[in-house]
Residue frames as a rotation matrix with the C-alpha (Angstrom) as fourth column:
UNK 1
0.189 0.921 0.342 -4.05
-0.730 -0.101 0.676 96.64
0.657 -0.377 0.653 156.08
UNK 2
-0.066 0.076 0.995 -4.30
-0.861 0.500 -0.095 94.49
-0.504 -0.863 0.033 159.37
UNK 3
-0.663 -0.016 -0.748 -4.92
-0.485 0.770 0.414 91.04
0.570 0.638 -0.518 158.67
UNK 4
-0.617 0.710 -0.341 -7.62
0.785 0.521 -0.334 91.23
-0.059 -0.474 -0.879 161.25
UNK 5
-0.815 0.360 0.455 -10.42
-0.292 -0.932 0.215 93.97
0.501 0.042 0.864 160.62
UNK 6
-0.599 0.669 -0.439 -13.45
0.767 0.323 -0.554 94.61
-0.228 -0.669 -0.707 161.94
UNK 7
-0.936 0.331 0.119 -17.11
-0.176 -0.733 0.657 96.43
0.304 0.594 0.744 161.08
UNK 8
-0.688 0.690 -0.225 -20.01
0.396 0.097 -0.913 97.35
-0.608 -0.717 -0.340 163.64
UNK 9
-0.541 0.764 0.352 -23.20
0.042 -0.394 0.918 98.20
0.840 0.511 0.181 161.76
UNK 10
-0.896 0.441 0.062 -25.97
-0.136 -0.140 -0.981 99.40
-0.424 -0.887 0.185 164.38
UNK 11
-0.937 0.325 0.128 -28.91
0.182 0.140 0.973 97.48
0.298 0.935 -0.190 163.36
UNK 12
-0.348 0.629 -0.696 -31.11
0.827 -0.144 -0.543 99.31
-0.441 -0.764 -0.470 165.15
UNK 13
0.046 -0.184 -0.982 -30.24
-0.125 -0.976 0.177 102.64
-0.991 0.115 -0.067 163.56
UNK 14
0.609 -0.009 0.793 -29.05
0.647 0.585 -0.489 101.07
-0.460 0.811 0.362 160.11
UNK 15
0.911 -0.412 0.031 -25.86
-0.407 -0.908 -0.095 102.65
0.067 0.074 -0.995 160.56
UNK 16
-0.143 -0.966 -0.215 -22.19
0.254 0.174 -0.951 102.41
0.957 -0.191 0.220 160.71
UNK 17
0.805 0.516 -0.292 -21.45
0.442 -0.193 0.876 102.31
0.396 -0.834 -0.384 164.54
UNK 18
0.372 -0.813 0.449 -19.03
0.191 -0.406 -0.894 104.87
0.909 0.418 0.004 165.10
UNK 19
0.003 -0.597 0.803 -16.56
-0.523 -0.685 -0.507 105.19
0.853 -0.418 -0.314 167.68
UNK 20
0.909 0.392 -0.141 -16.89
-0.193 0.696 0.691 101.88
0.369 -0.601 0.709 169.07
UNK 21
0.402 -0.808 0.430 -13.92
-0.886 -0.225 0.406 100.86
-0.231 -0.544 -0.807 171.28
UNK 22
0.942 0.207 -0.265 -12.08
-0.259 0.949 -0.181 97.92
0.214 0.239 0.947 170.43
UNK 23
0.242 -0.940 0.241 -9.35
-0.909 -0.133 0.395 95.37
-0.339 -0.314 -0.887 171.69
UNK 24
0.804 0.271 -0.529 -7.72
-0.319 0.948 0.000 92.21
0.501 0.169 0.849 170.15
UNK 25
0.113 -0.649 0.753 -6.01
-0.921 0.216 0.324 89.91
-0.373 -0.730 -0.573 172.26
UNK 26
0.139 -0.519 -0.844 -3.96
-0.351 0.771 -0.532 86.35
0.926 0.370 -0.075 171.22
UNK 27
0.978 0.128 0.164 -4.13
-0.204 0.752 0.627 83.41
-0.043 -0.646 0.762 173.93
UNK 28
0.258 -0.929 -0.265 -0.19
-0.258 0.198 -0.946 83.14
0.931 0.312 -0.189 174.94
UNK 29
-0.709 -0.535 -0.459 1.47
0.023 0.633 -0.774 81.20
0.705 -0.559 -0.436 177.57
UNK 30
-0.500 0.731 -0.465 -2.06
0.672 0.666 0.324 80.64
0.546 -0.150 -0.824 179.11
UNK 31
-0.368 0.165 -0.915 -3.07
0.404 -0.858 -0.317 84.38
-0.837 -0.486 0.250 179.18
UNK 32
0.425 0.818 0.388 -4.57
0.823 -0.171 -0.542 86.79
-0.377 0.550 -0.746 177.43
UNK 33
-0.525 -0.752 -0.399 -2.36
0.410 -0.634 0.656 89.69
-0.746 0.181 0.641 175.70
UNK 34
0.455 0.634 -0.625 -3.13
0.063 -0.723 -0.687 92.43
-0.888 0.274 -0.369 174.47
UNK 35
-0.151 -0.523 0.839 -2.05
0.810 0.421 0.408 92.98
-0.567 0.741 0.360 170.75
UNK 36
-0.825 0.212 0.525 -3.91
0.111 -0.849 0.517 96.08
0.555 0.485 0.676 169.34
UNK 37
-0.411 0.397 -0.820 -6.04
0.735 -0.387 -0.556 98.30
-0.539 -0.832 -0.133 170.31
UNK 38
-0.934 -0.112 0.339 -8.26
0.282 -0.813 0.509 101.34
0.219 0.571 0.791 168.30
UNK 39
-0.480 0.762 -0.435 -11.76
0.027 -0.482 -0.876 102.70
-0.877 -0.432 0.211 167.85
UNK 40
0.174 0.579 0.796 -14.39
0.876 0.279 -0.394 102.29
-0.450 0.766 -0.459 164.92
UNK 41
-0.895 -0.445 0.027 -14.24
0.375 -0.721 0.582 105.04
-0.240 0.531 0.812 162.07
UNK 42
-0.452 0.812 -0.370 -17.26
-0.803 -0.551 -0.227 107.22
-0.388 0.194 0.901 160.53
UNK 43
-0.361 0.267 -0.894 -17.84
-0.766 0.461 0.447 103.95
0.531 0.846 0.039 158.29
UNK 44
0.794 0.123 0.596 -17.74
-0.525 0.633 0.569 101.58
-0.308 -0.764 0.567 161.62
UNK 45
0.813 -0.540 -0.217 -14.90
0.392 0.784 -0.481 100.00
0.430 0.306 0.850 160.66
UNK 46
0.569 -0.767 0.295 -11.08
-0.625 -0.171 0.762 99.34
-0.534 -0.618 -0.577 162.10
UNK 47
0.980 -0.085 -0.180 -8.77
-0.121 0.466 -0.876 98.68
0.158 0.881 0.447 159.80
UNK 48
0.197 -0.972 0.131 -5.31
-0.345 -0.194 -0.918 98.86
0.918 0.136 -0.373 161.51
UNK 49
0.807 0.506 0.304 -5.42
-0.422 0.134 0.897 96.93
0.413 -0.852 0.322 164.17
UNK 50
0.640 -0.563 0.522 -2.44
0.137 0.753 0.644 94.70
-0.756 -0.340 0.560 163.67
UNK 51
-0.153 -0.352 -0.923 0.86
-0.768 -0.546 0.335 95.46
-0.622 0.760 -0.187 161.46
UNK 52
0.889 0.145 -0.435 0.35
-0.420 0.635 -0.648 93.38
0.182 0.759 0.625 158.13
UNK 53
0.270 -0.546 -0.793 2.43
-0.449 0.657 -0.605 89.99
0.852 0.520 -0.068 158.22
UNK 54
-0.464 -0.223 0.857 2.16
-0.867 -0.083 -0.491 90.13
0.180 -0.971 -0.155 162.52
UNK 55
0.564 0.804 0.189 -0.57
-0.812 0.497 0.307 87.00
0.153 -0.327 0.933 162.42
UNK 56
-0.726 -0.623 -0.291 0.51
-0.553 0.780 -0.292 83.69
0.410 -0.051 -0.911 163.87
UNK 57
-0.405 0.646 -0.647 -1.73
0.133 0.742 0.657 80.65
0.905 0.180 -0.386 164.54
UNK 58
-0.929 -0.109 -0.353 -3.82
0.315 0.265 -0.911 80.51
0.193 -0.958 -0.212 167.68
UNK 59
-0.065 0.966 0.251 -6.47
0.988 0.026 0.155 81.37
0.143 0.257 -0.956 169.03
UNK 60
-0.825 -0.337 0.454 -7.73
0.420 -0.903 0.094 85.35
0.378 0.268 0.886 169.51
UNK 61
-0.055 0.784 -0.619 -10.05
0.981 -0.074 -0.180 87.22
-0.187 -0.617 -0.765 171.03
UNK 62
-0.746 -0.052 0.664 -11.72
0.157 -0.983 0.099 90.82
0.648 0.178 0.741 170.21
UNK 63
-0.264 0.735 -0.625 -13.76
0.965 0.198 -0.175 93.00
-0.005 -0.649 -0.761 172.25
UNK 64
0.056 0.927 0.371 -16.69
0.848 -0.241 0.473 95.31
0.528 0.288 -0.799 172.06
UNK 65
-0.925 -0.362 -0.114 -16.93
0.369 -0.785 -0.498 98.26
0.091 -0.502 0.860 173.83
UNK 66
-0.570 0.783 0.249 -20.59
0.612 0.202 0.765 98.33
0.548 0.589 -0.594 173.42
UNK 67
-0.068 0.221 -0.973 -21.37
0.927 -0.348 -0.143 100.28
-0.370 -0.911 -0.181 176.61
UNK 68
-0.467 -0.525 -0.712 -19.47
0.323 -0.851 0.415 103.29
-0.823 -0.036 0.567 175.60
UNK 69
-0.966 0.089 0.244 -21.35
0.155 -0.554 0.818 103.54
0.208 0.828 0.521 172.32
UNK 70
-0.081 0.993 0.083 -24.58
0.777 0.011 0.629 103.38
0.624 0.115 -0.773 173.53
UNK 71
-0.237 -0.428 -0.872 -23.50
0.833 -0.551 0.044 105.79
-0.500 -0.716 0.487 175.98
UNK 72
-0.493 -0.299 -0.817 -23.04
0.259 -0.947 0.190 107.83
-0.831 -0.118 0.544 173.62
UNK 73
-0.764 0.639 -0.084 -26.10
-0.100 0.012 0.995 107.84
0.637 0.769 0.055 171.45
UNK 74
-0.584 0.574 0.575 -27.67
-0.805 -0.500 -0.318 108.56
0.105 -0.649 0.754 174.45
UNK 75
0.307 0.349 -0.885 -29.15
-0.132 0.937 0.323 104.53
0.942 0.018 0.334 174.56
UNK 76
-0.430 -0.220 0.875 -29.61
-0.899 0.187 -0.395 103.89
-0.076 -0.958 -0.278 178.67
UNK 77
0.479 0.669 0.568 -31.41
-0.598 0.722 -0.347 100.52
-0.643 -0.173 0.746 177.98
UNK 78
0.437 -0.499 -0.748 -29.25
-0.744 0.267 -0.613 97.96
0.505 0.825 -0.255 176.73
UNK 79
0.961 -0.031 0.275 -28.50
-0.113 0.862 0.494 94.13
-0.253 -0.506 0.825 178.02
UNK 80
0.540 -0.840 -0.050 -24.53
0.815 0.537 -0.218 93.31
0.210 0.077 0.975 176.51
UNK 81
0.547 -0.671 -0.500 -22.06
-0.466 -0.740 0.485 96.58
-0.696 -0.032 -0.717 178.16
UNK 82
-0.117 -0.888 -0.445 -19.51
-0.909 -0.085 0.408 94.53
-0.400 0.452 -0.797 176.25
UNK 83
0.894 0.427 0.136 -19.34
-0.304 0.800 -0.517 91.83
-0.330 0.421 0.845 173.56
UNK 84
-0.264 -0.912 0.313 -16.10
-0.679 0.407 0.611 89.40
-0.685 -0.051 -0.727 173.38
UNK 85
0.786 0.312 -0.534 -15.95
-0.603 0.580 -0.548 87.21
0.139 0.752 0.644 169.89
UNK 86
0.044 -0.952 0.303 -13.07
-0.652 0.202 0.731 84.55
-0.757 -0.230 -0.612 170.55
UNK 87
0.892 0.451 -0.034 -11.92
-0.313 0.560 -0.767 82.68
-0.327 0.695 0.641 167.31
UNK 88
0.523 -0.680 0.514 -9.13
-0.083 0.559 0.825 80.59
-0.848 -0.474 0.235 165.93
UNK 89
0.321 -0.704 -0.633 -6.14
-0.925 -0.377 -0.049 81.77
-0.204 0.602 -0.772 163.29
UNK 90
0.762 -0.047 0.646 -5.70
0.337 0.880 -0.333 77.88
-0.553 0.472 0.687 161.19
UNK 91
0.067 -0.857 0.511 -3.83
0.978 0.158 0.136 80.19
-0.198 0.491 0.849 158.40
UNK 92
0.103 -0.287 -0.952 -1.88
0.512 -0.806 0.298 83.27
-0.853 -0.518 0.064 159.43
UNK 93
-0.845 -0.437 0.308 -1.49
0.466 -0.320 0.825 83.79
-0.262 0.840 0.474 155.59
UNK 94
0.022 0.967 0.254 -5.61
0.956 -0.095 0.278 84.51
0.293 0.237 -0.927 155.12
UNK 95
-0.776 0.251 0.579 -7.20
-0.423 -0.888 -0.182 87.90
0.468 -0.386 0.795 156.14
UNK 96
-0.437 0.776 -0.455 -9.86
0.795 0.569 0.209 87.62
0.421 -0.271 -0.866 158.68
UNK 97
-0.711 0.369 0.599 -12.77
-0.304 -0.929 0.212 89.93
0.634 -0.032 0.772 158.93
UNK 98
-0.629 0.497 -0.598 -15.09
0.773 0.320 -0.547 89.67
-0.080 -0.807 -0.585 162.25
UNK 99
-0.309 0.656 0.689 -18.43
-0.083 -0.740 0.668 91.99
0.947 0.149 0.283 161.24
UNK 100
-0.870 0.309 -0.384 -20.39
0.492 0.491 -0.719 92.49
-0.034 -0.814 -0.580 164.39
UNK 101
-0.590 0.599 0.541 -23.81
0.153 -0.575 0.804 93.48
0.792 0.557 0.248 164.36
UNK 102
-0.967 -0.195 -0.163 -24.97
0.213 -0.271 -0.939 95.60
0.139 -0.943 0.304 167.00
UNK 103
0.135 0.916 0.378 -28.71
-0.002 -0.382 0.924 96.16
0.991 -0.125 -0.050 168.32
UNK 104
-0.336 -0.388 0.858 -28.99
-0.659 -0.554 -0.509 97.03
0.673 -0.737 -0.069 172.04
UNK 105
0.166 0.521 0.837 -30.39
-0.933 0.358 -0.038 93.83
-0.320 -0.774 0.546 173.00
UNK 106
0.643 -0.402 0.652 -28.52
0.362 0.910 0.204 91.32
-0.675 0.105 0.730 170.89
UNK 107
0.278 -0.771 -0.573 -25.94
-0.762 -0.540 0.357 90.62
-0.585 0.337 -0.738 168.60
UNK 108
0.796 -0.183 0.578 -24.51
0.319 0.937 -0.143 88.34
-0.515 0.298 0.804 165.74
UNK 109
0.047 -0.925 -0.376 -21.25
-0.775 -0.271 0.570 87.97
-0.630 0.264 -0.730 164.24
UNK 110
0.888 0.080 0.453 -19.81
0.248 0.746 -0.618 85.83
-0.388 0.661 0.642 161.25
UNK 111
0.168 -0.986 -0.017 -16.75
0.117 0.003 0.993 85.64
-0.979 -0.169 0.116 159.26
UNK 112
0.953 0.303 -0.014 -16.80
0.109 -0.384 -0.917 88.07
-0.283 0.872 -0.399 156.28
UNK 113
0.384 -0.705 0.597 -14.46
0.923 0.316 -0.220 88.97
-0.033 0.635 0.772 153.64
């Protein structure tokens, strides 16, 4: 498994949010790089983002696609097209899970397990 995942719940719907785009990028020589890349599953989740043992300190950055699912759940009223979570890798040895929780007019995020 990655050693970064991720898991959109639509708490609007009180669903898994499926088929959410997603990218994670790593802050490197004072840019942004891309690193993986995938799309939520039936469950909302994205387990394979990164190969297992790939983490190194720093800081990171994932991002939403949030447009594209409301898009496609037919949702034209909605305030965040995209939601960026940027956080900081202390020990590459840990897993780190980044839930996001998705309503069409806000969001909250936390570091789950």
């Amino acid at each position: 498994m990655s050693p970064i995942t991720t898991h959109v719940l639509d708490t609007a719907k009180g669903i898994p949010a499926e088929n959410v785009p997603i990218h994670l990028e790593s802050w490197i020589n004072s840019d942004w790089q891309l690193l993986g890349r995938g799309s939520t599953n039936a469950d909302g989740r994205l387990t394979n983002l990164l190969e297992p043992g790939s983490l190194a300190k720093g800081h990171y950055r994932i991002s939403f696609d949030v447009e594209k699912y409301f898009s496609s759940q037919n949702i034209q009223s909605f305030f965040y097209p995209v939601v960026r979570i940027e956080f900081e890798i202390l020990n590459p040895e840990q897993h780190y899970h980044v839930p996001l929780l998705l309503s069409p007019f806000g969001y909250s995020t936390y570091r789950g397990s």
